[in-house]
C-alpha positions in Angstrom: 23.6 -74.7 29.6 25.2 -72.5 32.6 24.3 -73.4 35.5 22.0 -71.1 37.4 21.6 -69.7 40.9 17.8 -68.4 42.5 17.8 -67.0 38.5 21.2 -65.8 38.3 23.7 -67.4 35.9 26.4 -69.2 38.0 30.1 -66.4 37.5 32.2 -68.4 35.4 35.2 -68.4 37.4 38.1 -69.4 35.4 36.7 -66.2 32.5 37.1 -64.0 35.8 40.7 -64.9 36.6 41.9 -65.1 32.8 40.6 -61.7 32.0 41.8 -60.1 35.2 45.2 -61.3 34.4 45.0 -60.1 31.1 44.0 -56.8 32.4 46.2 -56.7 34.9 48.9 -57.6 32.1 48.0 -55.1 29.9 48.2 -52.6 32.7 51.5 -53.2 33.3 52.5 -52.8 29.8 51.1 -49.1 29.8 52.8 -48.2 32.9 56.2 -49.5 31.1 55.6 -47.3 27.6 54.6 -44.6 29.6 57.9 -45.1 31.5 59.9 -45.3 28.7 58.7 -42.3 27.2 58.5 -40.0 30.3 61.4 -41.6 32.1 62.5 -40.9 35.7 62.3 -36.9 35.8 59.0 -36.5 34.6 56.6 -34.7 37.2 54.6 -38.0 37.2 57.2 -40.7 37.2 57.2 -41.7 40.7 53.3 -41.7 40.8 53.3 -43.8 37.5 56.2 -45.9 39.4 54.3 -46.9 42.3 51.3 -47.7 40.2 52.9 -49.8 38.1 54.8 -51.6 40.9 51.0 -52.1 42.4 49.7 -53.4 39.0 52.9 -56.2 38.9 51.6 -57.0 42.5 48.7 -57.5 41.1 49.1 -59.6 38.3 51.5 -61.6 40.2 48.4 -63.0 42.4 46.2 -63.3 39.4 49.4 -65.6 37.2 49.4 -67.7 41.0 45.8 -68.2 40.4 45.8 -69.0 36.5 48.5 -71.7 37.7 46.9 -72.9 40.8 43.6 -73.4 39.5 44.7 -74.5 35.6 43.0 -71.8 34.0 44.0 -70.9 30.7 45.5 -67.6 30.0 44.0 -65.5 27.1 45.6 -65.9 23.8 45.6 -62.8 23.5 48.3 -62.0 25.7 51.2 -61.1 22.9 48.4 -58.8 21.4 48.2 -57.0 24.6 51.6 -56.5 25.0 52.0 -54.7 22.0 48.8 -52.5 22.2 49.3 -51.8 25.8 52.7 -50.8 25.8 52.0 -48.5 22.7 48.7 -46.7 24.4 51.1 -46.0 27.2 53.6 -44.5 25.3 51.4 -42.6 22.9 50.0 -41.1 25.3 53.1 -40.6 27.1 54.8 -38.5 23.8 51.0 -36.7 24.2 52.3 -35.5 27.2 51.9 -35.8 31.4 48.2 -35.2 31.5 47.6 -37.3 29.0 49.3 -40.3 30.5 47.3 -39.5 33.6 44.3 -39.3 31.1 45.2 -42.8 29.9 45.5 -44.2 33.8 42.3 -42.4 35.0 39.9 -43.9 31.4 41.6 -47.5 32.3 40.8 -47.3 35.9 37.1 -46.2 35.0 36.3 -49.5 33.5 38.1 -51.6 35.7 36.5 -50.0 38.6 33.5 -50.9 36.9 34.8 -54.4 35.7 35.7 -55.3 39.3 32.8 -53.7 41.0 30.5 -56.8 38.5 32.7 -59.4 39.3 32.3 -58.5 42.9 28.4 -58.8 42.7 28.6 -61.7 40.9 31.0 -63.6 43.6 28.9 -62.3 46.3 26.8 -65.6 46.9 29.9 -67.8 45.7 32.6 -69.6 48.1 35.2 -67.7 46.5 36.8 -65.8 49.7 40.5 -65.6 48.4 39.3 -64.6 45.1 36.7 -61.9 46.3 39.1 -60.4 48.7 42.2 -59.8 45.6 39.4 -58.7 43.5 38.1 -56.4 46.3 41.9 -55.4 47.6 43.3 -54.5 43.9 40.2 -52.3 43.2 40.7 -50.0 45.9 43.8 -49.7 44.4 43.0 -48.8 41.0 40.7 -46.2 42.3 43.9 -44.6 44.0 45.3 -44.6 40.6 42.3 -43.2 39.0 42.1 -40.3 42.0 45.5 -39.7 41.6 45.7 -39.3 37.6 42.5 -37.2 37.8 44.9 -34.9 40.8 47.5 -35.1 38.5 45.6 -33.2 35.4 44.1 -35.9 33.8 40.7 -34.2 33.1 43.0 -31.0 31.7 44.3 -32.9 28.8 42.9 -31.6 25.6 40.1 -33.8 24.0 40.2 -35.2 27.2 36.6 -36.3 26.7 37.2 -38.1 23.2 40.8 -39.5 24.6 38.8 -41.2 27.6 36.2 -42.4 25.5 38.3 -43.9 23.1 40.6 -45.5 26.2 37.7 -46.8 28.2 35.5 -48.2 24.6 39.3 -50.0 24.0 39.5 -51.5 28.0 35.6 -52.8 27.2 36.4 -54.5 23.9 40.1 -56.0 25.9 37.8 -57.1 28.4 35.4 -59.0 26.3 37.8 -60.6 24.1 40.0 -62.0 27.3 37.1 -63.1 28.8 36.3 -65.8 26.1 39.7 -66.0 23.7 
């Protein structure tokens, strides 16, 4: 039985760290399909460059912490390779916009994703852990503001394209959490 805080189930901290990795993982495969679809010249590819270099950054701190703390890494993690690198490059061959589409659906749910976590570490002594968490997310809303500067919302069937990206990133999230 979780343990249980003034009626608030105690954050499972080791879930937190091995899905953020995975996500963080899986972020950095898009960035690299999307790369090696639009290459260098592409109007976006020193945007998607920086973000990806941010999202190495941050999966670099959350591997430290998988190792640090002995927290086992999603299973998953050859699965997300795969399925990362080919949403980033599908919607790369889509297009620009639609990569942008891809970054700015992503971003949505991690926003979101972070923005729990956040709440749920607010009554915990996790300072270093609240402050990445806290840090990387005010990064990935720079990616999301500049994907949606960058046309994302122009893409056609943007609407079914980010629901189908973000219903994906919830579904990732759930299974790294607990597999």
């Amino acid at each position: 039985m979780a343990e249980e805080t003034l009626g608030k189930e105690k954050p499972d901290i080791a879930s937190m760290i091995r899905v953020n990795q995975a996500g963080e993982y899986g972020a950095a495969q898009i960035y690299k399909g999307q790369l090696a679809v639009m290459g260098d010249d592409a109007p976006d590819s020193s945007a998607i460059h920086h973000m990806a270099e941010q999202e190495q950054r941050h999966l670099d701190a959350f591997d430290r912490m998988i190792v640090e703390r002995n927290v086992r890494p999603t299973i998953l993690q050859p699965f997300w390779k795969v399925a990362g690198y080919a949403l980033g490059a599908g919607t790369a061959i889509m297009g620009p916009r639609a990569a942008m589409a891809c970054t700015a659906a992503v971003e949505t749910e991690i926003d979101l994703h972070y923005q729990e976590q956040m709440e749920q570490l607010e009554s915990e002594d996790e300072p270093e852990l609240l402050s990445k968490i806290a840090e990387f997310r005010e990064e990935e809303l720079e990616h999301k503001q500049t994907a949606i500067e960058s046309g994302a919302e122009e893409t056609p069937g943007y609407p079914v394209l980010s629901a189908a990206i973000r219903l994906g990133c919830k579904v990732a999230i759930g299974l790294s959490k607990r597999i």
